[in-house]
N, C-alpha and C positions, 0 to 999 in steps of 0.2 A: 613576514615569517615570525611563528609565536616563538618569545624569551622562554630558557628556560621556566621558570615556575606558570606560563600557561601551558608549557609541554604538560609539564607534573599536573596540573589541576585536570587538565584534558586526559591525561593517562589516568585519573585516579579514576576517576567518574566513568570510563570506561569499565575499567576493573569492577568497578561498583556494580554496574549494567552485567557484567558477566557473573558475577555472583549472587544478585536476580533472580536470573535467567537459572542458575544451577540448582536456586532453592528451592521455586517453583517447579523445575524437573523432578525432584526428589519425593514423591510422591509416598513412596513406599517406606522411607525413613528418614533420620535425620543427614542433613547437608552436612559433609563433610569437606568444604570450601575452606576452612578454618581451622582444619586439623594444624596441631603443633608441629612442622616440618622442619622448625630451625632447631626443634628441643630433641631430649635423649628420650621422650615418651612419644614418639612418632607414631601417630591413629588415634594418638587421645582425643576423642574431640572438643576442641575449645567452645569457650562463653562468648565470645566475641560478637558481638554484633554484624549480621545481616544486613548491608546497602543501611549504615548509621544516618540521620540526616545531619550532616554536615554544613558549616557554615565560613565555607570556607570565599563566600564573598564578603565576607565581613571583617577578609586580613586584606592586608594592612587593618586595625582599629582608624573609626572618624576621628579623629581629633588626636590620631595617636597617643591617647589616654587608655590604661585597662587599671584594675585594682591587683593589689597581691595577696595572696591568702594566709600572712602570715599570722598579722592579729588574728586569726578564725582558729588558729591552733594554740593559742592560750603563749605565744612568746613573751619573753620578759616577765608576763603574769598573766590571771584569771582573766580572759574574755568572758560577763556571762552570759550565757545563750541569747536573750533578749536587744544585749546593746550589739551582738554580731549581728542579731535578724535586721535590727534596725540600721547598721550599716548600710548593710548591703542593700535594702531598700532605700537608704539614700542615692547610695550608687545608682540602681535603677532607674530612678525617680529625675535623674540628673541625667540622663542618658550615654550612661556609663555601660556596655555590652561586652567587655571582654573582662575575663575573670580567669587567674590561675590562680593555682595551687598543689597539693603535693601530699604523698603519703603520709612525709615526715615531717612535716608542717604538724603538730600536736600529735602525733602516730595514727593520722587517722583523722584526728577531730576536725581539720578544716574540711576537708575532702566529705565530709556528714554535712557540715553545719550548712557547705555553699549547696551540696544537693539537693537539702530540703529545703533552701530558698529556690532555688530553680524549678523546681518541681512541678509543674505544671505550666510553665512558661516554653512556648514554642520554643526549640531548639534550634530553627532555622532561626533566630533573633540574638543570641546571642555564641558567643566565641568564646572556648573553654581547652584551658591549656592544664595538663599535670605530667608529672615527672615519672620516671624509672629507674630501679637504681640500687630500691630496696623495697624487702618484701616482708611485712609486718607480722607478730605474731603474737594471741594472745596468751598474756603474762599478769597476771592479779597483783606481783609483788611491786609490778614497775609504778612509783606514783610520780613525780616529776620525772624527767631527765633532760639534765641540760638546762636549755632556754625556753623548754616546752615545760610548764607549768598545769598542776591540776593532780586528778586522776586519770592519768591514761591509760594505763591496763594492757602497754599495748610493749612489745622490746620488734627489735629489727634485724635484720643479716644483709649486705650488700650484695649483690646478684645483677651482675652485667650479661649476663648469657641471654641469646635468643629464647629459650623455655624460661628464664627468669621475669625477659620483657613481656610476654605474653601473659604470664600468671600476672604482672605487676597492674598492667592494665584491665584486666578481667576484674581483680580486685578491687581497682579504682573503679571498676563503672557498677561493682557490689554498692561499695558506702556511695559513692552522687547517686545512685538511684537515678542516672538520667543514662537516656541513648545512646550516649556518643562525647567521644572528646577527639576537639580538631586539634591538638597540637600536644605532643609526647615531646618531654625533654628528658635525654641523660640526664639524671644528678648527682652533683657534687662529686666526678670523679675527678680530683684533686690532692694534691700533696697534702694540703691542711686536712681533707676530712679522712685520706686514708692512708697517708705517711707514704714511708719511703717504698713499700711495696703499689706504688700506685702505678706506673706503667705496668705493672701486671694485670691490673684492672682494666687499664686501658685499653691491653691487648685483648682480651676475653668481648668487653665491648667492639674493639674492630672485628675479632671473628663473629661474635654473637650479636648483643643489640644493634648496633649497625644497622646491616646488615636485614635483620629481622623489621625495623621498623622502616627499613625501604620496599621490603617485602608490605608490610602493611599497609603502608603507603599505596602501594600499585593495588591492591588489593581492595580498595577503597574501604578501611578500616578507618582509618586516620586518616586528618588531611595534611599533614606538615611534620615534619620531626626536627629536632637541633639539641643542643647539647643547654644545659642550665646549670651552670657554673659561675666559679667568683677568681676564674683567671682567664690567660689567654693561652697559654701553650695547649691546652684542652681543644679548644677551640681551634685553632689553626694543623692539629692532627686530626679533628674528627672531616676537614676539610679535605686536606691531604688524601686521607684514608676511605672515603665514603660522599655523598650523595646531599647532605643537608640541607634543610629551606632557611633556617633561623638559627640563632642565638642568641638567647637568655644569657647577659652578660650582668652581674648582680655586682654591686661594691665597686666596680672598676672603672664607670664613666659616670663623672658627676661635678659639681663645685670643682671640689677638693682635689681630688684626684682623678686625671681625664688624658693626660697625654700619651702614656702607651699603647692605652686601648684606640688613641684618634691616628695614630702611627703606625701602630702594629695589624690592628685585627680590621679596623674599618678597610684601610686597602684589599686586605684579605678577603673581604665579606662583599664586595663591592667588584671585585675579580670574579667571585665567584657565585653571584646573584642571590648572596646568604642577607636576611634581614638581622637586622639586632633590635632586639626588646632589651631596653633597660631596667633592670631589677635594682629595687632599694638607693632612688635617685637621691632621697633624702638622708643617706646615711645611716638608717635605722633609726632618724629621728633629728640627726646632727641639725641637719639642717630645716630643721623645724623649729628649733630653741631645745630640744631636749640634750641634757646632757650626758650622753655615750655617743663613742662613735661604732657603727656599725653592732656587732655580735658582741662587743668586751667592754668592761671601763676603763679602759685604758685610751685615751686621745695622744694621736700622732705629736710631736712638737711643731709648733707650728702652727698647729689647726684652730687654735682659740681663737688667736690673733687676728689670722685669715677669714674665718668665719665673720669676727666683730667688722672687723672693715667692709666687709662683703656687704651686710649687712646696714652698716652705716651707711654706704654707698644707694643702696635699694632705698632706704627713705629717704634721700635725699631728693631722687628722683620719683618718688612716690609710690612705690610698691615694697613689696617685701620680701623678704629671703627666701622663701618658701618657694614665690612665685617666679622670683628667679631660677633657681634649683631646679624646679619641675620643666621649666619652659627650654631651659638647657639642654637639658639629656633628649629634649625633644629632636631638638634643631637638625641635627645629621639627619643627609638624605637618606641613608642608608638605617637609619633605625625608625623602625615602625610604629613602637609605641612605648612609654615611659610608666609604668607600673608599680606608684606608689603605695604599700601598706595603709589601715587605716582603722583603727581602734575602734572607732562611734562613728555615729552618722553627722555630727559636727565633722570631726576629722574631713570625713567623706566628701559634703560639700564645699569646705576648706579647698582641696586639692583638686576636685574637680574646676572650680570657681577660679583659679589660679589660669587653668589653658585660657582661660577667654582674654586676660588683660592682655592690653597693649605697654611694652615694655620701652621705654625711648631707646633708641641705638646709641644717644649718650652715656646708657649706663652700660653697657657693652665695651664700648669705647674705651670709658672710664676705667673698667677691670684690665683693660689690656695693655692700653698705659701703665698700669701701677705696676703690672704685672704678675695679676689674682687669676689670670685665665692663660690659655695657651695663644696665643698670638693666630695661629687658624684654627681655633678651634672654633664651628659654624657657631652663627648666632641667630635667632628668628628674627623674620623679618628680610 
């Protein structure tokens, strides 16, 4: 009897077949398979791609390794064009196939920059994940904002609605200039990114995107949907409320910080046949030797100390922080793939180069002794 997500993969690709079949009928004009039905413009016809080719045997990621798109959006500072193209052709090069990223990822700019590396690269070979959430607009006066660095030219509104998600994806497949993306995540509907009115958001999302991208889903638009966020209450309502294949769980499983999400959401995700991609395993960096933790300068109390040991421990046993870190976020059955950021194409091989060591289950051990890890918390191997 097929699990769940071979139901979903067999329903999609049905869906797919049926929309086909309706385009080729329409002889006389355009296919109306795609009309905006979840939005207040009902008969508009959308951009949406026609039976996309998807690559959706390619989730789970091999090595449950993908890259993240955020150095591609100029974070913390200027990517230039050059050491982004060469990134990511290390990634390639390494046989690295899954690649997210996101509108607000530079407003725009990663979502260009991984395009036009894909670009002429079969899209049955590789797996491309981006977000919904917000809908960008252009603005000449905006030059940085935030952590997104540069000229962007670009300002944003959040937009959870069904006609929101629809525009937000049409516009993503504008800038990647490619066919098709197998995996839409909600983003960042969160207390941090939008305070204390955010169950308002949330609500709008259960009536509208939801909803809409399970419609898509069936539809064979997209292959996969989930929420891409940096908590868990998100996460265990979009479950509650709706349909989900995954979660982009970003900041909340790693070294450092890993027990509510191994507590809380994995049962949850694991009940209910949801994967989890880990987002920014390295801490934005922590755990590479740079020094910030995640989004701020600000480091936890604690976290120096812990790192340094962490760390001390990894050479002793002959590998390195890094390698631990990455191999970590891996380990859970239930997460699919760990989805490090990566500045240059050093970086790139760096963190790719990391999946392949063999880590002793002494150093494992050793963390949970001292008690640097969570006592179950999975280990490879």
């Amino acid at each position: 009897m097929p699990n769940r997500r071979e139901f979903l993969v067999g329903a999609a690709a049905a869906a797919a077949a049926t929309s086909a079949s309706k385009l080729l009928a329409a002889q006389d004009g355009p296919s109306l398979s795609n009309t905006n039905v979840g939005g207040n413009n009902q008969g508009i016809i959308s951009e949406l791609p026609e039976n996309p080719p998807l690559a959706s045997k390619l989730f789970p990621p091999e090595h449950k390794f993908g890259v993240g798109g955020t150095q591609l959006g100029n974070i913390f500072k200027v990517t230039p064009d050059e050491e982004a193209e060469n990134m990511l052709e290390a990634c390639w090069e390494n046989g690295v196939r899954y690649f997210d990223t996101s509108p607000f990822y530079g407003m725009g700019l990663s979502e260009r920059r991984l395009g036009h590396f894909l670009n002429g690269k079969p899209p049955q070979e590789y797996l491309l994940s981006s977000k919904i959430g917000r809908l960008l607009k252009a603005d000449a006066s905006v030059d940085s904002q935030g952590n997104w660095k540069g000229d962007l030219n670009f300002s944003y509104h959040f937009d959870y609605t069904a006609a929101g998600t629809r525009r937000s994806i049409e516009d993503s497949l504008q800038r990647l200039g490619v066919p098709k993306i197998d995996i839409v995540y909600i983003h960042d509907l969160t207390p941090g990114m939008l305070g204390k009115d955010w169950r308002e958001y949330l609500e709008t999302a259960r009536k509208g995107a939801m909803p809409e991208l399970s419609r898509m889903r069936e539809e064979g638009i997209i292959g996969h949907w989930g929420m891409g966020v940096n908590n868990i209450e998100t996460c265990l309502a979009a479950m509650e409320s709706a349909d989900p294949d995954v979660m982009l769980q970003a900041t909340k499983y790693n070294l450092m910080d890993h027990e509510e999400v191994l507590n809380r959401l994995f049962p949850k995700c694991r009940e209910n046949d949801v994967s989890v991609i880990v987002g920014a395993p390295l801490g934005a960096g922590f755990l590479a030797g740079v020094n910030r933790w995640l989004y701020s300068d600000g480091i936890p109390d604690g976290y120096w100390e812990k790192r340094d040991r962490i760390a001390q421990i990894a050479h002793q046993h002959g590998i390195d922080l890094r390698t631990a870190a990455l191999q970590f976020t891996a380990a859970p059955d239930v997460v699919a793939a760990t989805i490090p950021g990566a500045r240059n194409a050093q970086q790139a091989r760096e963190n790719r180069a990391s999946m392949n060591v063999r880590i002793p289950a002494e150093f494992w051990q050793q963390l949970k002794q001292e008690g640097l890890i969570a006592q179950d918390a999975p280990t490879p191997g």
